[in-house]
N, C-alpha and C positions, 0 to 999 in steps of 0.2 A: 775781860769784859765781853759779853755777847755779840754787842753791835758793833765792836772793833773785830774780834774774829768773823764776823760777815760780812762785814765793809770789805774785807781783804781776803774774804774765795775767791778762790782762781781755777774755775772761771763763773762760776756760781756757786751759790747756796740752793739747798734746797729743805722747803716746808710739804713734810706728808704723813701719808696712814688715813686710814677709814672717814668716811662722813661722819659717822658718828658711833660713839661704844655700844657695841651689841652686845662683848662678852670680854670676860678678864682673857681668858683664852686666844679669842681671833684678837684684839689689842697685840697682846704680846707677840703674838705669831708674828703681826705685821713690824711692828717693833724691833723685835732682833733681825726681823730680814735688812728692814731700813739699814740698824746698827752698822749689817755686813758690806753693804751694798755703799755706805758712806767712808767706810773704811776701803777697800777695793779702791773706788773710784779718786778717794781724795777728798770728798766735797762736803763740807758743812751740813748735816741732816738734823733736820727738828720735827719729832715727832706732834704732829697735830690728832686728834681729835675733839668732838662735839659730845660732853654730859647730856647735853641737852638740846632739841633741836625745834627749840620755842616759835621758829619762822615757817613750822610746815602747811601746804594747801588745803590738805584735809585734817579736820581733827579729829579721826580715827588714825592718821599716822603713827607710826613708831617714832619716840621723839626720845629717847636714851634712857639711861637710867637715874638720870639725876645726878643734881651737885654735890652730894655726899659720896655719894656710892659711888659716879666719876670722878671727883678728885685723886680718893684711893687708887683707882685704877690706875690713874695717870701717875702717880704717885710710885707706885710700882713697878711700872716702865723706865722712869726718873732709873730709880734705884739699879736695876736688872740693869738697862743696856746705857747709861748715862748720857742719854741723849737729851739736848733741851728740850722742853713741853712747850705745847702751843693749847690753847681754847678760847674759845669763844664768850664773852658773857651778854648778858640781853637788859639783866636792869642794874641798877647799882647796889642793889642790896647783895649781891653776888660776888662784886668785881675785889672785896678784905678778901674772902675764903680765896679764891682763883688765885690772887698773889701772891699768896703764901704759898701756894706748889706750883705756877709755872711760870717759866721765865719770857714768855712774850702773850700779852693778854690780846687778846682780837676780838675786835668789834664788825659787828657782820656789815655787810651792806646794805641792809634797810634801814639799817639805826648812824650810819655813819655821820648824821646831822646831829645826834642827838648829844649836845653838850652835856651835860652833867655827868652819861656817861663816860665821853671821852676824858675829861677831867677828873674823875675817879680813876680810871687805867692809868692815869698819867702818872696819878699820884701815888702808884703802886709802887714805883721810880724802876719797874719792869718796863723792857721796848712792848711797845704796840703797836699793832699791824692792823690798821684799818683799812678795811675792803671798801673797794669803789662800789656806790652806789651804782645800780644799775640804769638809773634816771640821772646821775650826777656829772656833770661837766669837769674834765681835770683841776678847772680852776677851783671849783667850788672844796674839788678835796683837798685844795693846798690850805684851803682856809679851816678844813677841817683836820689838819695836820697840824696849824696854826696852834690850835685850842691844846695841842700834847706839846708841842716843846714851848710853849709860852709856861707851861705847869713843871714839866721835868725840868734837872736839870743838868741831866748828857745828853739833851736834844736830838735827840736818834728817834727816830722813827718810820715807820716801815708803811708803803701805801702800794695796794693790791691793786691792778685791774682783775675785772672777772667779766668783762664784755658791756656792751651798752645794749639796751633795749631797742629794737627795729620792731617797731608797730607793735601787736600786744602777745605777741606768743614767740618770738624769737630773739636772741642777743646776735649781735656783730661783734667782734673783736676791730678796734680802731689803730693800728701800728704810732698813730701821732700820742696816741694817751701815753706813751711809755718815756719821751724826753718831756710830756708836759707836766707829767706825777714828778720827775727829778729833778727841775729848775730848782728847788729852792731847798735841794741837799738831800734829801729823803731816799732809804733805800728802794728802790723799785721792784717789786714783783709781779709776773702775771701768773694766771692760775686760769689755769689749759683744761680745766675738767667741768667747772662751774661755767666757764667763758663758752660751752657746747652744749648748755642746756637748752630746752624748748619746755616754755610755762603754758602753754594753750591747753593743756590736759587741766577738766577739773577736778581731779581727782592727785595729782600728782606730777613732778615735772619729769617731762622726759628729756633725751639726748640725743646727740651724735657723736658717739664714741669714738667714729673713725679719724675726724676729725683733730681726735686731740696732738696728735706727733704734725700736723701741719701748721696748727697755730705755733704749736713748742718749736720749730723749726723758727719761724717769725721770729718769735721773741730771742732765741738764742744768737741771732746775726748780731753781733758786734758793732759792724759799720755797716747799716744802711742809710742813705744820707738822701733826706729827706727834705724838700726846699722850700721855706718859707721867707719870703720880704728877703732874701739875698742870704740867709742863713744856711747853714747846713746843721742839721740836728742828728746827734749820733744815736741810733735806735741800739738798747742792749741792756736786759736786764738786769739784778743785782740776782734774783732768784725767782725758781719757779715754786708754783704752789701745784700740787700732784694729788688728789685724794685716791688711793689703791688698795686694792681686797684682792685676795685670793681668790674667791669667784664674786665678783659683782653682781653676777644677774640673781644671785642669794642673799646679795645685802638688804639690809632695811633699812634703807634710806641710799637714796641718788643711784641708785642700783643702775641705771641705763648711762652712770657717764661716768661714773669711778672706774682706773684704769688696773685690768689683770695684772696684780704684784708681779708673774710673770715676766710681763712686758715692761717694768720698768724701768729695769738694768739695761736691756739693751737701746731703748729711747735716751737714757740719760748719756751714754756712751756717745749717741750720733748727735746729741748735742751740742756734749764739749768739742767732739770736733769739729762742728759749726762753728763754735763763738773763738775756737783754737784758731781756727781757718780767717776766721773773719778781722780778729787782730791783727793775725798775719798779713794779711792785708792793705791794715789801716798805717 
């Protein structure tokens, strides 16, 4: 079962590949790199991409090629390198087809309130990985976790940070959001690449790229112990979320914060030995 092999990476899982399908071509490219680079390392790899990219600023954006013609796609990646799939869906007339090819459905961050879809992903009895709203307090997303294991029933569920909004054109990354997304059992992940955007563009969101191996640092510490009312809270994620391209500044979509496939391998290396180190430790 999925969410038992990722309850039990050591020392992480990890969720990646493109913002969203440009090409059956660049998919698979990034695909077998993943494959290689999870094998190497040891570590849980689930290929994510975006059919569809229904949340974008402008609507002249490039927004994928669709639920049909992405499923395929993702569908073929499936087969070639057998990695689990990851996608996103936006309404529920969406979330039957989506089920049927991949095995963690994700619900974005804007829509992370929105019951009926939650409850449709649920009902896929695939995990679901729903991303923190970026207006949303940790509390609110336990209750929005609530609505998937109240419906499944291997109660496994996966809750994202991607940063909180600081006034109207920048995210913070919060270090408390990561033991208060896991109070009540839920796998934790952060996602280092969207948690660096800057929305003040109207035209499209931009980033800080450089940024992402210092959040990914954060999140990889094992024990940081964090002090609230007499508690210690142990900071450490379950997995990170990675969006990466071959050259990003070519992609179409998130082009200024998806990290050089290049650079992957050796950020995930100086991670494990953080969270290696950090155990060690504790």
């Amino acid at each position: 079962m999925l969410g038992r092999t990722l309850r039990q990476a050591n020392p992480f899982f990890l969720i990646a590949g493109p913002c969203v399908i440009e090409s059956k071509d660049i998919v698979l490219q990034i695909a077998h790199s993943l494959q290689e680079i999870g094998k190497e390392l040891e570590i849980p790899v689930i290929f994510k991409a975006s059919f569809d990219k229904a949340n974008r600023q402008d609507i002249a954006s490039f927004r994928g090629p669709g639920l049909e013609v992405g499923l395929d796609i993702l569908q073929q990646v499936k087969q070639e390198t057998g990695l689990p799939i990851l996608t996103d869906v936006h309404e529920t007339c969406q979330v039957e087809a989506v089920g049927n090819v991949v095995d963690i459905v994700q619900i974005p961050a804007y829509l992370c309130r929105q019951t009926d879809l939650l409850v449709a992903a649920a009902k896929t009895g695939k995990l679901v990985n729903i991303k923190k709203g970026q207006m949303c307090s940790p509390e609110t997303m336990l209750l929005a976790a609530k609505k998937v294991t109240t419906t499944t029933q291997h109660q496994d569920v996966i809750l994202t940070d991607r940063g909180t909004m600081f006034g109207y054109g920048d995210l913070v990354v919060d270090p408390r959001n990561i033991p208060k997304l896991g109070q009540q059992g839920a796998m934790v992940v952060q996602d280092v690449t969207h948690s660096v955007q800057r929305t003040g563009s109207s035209l499209s969101s931009n980033g800080d790229r450089e940024y992402i191996p210092t959040i990914a640092r954060m999140a990889a510490a094992g024990k940081i112990s964090l002090f609230s009312k007499d508690l210690i809270l142990v900071v450490g994620v379950d997995g990170f979320f990675i969006e990466t391209h071959p050259n990003p500044q070519q992609g179409l979509s998130d082009s200024t914060t998806m990290l050089p496939l290049a650079e992957l391998r050796p950020l995930l290396q100086e991670l494990i030995a953080i969270s290696q180190a950090s155990k060690a430790r504790g």
